[in-house]
N, C-alpha and C positions, 0 to 999 in steps of 0.2 A: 722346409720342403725340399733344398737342394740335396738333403740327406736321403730324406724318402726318395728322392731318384735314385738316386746310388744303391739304396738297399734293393729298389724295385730290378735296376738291373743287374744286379749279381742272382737275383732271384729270375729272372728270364734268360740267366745265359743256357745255353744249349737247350733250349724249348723254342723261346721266340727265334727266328732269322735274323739274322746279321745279316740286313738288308744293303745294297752295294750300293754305291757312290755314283754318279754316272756324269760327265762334264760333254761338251761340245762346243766344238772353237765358234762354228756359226753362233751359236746363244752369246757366246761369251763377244764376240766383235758385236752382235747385235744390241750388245748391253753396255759393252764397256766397261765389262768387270767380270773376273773369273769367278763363274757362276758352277755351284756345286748341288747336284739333283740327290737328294737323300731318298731312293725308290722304294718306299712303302707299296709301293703297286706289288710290290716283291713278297710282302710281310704273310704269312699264315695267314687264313682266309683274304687275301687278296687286299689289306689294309691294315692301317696301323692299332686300328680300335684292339687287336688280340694282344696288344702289349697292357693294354689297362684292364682287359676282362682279365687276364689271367691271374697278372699281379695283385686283382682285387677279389679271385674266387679263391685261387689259392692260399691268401690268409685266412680262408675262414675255418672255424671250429668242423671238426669231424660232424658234431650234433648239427651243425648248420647248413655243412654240405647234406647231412642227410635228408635234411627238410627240402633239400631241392632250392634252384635260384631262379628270380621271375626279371626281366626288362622288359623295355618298349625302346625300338626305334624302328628307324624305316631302312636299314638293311647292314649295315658295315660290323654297326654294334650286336646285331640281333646273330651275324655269323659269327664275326666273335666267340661271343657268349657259350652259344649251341659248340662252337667246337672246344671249344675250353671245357665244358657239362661232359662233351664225349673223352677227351682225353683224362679228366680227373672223377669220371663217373658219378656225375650229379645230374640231377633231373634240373632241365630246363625248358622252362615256360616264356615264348616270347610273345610281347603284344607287338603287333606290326601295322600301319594303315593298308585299307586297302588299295590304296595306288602305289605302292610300292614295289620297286621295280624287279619284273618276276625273278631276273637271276638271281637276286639276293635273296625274294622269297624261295626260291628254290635250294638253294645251298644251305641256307639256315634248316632248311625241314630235314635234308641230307644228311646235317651233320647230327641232326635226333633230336630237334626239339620240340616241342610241342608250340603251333602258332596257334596265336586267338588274331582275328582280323578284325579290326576297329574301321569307321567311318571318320575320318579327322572331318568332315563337316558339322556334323552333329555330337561327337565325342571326345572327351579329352584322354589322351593317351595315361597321363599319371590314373588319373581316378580310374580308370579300367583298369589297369594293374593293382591299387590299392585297394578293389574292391574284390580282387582275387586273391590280393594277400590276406585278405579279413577271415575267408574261406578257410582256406588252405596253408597259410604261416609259413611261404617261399621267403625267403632272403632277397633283397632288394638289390639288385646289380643294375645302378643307373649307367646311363650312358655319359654322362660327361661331369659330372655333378658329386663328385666323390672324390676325397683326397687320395685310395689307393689308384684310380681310374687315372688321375691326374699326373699321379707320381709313375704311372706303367706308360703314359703317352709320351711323358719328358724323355723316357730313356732314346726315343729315335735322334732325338738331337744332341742327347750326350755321346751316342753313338758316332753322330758325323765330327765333332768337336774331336773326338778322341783319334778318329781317324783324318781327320783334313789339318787340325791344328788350329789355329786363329783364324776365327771370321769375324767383320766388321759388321755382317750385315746378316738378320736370317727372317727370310718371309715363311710364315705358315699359315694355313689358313683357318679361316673359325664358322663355326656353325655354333654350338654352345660355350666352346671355349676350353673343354677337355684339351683337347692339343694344343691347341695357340698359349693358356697358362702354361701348361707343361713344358711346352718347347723353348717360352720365355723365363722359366724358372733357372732352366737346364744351361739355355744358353747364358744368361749373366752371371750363374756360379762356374760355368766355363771361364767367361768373357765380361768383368762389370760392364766394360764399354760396348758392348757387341747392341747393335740397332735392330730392335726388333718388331716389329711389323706383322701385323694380321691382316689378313685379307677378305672380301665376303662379295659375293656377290651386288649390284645395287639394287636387286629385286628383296633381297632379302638383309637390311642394313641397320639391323635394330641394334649389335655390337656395336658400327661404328659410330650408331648417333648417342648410344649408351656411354660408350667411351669420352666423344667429345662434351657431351651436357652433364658428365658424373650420376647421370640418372638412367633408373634401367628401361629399357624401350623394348616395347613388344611386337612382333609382327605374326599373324597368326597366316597360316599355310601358305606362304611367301610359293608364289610359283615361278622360281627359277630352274634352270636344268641341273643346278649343281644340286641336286635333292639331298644330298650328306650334309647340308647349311640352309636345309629346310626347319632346323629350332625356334620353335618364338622366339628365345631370347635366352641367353646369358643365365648361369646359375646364381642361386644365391651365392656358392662356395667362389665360381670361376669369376663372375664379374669383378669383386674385389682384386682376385689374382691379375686380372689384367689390367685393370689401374695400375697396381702399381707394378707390374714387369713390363709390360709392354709402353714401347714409344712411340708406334702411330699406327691408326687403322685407313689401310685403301679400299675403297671399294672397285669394281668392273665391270663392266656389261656385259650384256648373255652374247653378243656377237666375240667378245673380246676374250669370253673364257671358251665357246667353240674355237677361235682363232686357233689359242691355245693347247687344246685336246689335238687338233689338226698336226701342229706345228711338230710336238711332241711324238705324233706317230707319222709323219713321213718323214723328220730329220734324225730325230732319234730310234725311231722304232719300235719305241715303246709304246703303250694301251693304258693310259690315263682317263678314270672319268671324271665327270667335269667340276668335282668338288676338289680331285685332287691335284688339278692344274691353275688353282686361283694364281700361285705366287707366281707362276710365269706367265700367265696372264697378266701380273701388273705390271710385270717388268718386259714385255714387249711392247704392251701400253703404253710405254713410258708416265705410268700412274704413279710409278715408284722410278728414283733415279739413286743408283748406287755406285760405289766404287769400291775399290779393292779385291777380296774375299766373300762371296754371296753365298751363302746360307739355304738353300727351297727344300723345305717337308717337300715331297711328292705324296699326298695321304692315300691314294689307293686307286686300286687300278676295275673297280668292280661295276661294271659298264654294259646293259642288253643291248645286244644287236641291234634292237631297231633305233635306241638312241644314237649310236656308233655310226648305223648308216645314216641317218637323218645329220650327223656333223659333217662327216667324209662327204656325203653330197650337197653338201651348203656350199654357196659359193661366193666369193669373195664382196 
């Protein structure tokens, strides 16, 4: 798989962003370890997922692109996707829930896709889509659950590896487990010894309890504000992956990842939303205790106003 990274990013260079590095002395006293932010809030549609849509649309057959591409998520993957269809001219079909949060639904329709809106109370997101590929004979562009997906999300972290040099330590965070496998593929073909660590909300903890018991754990419509780590659960493909790359899962609480979000836009300045601030969230938590070289995905910065003001006016 460490190969498939490598091909995925010599195939994204000059498409995807060469997303920038961003450190801060307060994080770093605050931790006790020189802590390196890898800002996917930076990345084409506003998150990392456009590194694996691309890397997995653009290997397909001409006949394939022609048939058009269909996913389902609830917003990071679903812009992705749509911008990837506009830039390499394939028709895309996304499914979306309806609580999904409007900016993404927004940007995803912008960039040309066609939405279907599902009820996650009553519906399950796959069979909606599979019962439109029966139809229609779109191409299947999952969200996290695909070795090209997996191999386009690891390049953020070969990326920081290539520019920082040795880290000991790298948090990313998980929802299905696309980036957290990828990031821990990336990072041990960097670094055998490099520590690496998923993170999840505790609202939504079916990775970590999957990880610690070797069995997969389900949680259906988990309501935490990190909504990008709203997945039931772990792929068939990624769970394995994280067995065996990954060496421990933390969880955090929804006061601990607003902390987070908070922390991140008045010390640094930057607009994190709350899936893509888990790993400093553990690590202000002291959930996680590191030393050396620290490692953090930042996964994306794609965040409605009224969530933004509802953190910014939270109070301590």
């Amino acid at each position: 798989m460490f190969d498939k990274i490598r091909e995925a990013n010599n195939r994204l260079k000059g498409i995807a962003h060469h997303t920038p590095v961003f450190t801060s002395d307060t994080l770093n006293k605050l931790v006790g370890a020189n802590v390196f932010l890898k800002c996917e809030n930076f990345q084409r549609a506003g998150a990392f997922k456009f590194r694996g849509a691309y890397n997995a649309i653009s290997k397909l057959s001409d006949n394939e692109k022609q048939k058009g591409v269909i996913t389902y998520s609830s917003g990071n993957h679903a812009q992705a996707v749509a911008l990837v269809g506009k830039l390499l001219d394939v028709k895309t079909i996304v499914v979306m829930p309806q609580n999904s949060p409007i900016i993404k639904r927004t940007a995803t329709h912008d960039y040309g896709a066609e939405i279907i809106l599902y009820n996650p109370e009553t519906s399950i997101r796959e069979e909606v889509a599979k019962d439109i590929i029966k139809k229609h004979g779109y191409n299947l562009i999952p969200p996290f659950d695909h070795y090209d997906i997996i191999a386009g999300q690891g390049t953020a972290a070969l990326e920081l590896f290539e520019e920082i040099g040795r880290l000991n330590y790298v948090l990313a965070p998980c929802g299905g487990g696309g980036l957290l496998s990828g990031t821990a593929i990336a990072s041990k073909g960097m670094n055998p010894a490099c520590h690496v660590i998923g993170v999840e909300p505790e609202l939504a903890d079916d990775a970590t309890k999957s990880f610690y018991t070797k069995t997969l754990h389900s949680i259906k419509n988990p309501s935490t504000i990190a909504d990008g780590t709203r997945t039931a659960s772990l792929g068939k493909i990624t769970f394995p992956l994280v067995l065996e790359y990954v060496n421990e899962m933390k969880t955090v609480s929804e006061k601990e990842i607003i902390d987070a979000v908070k922390f991140l836009f008045f010390r640094l300045k930057i607009v994190v939303e709350p899936s893509g601030a888990l790993g400093i969230a553990a690590l202000l938590s002291s959930k996680v205790t590191v030393t050396g070289s620290v490692g953090v995905i930042i996964s994306g910065g794609n965040i409605d106003a009224p969530t933004m003001k509802m953190i910014l006016d939270s109070q301590d």
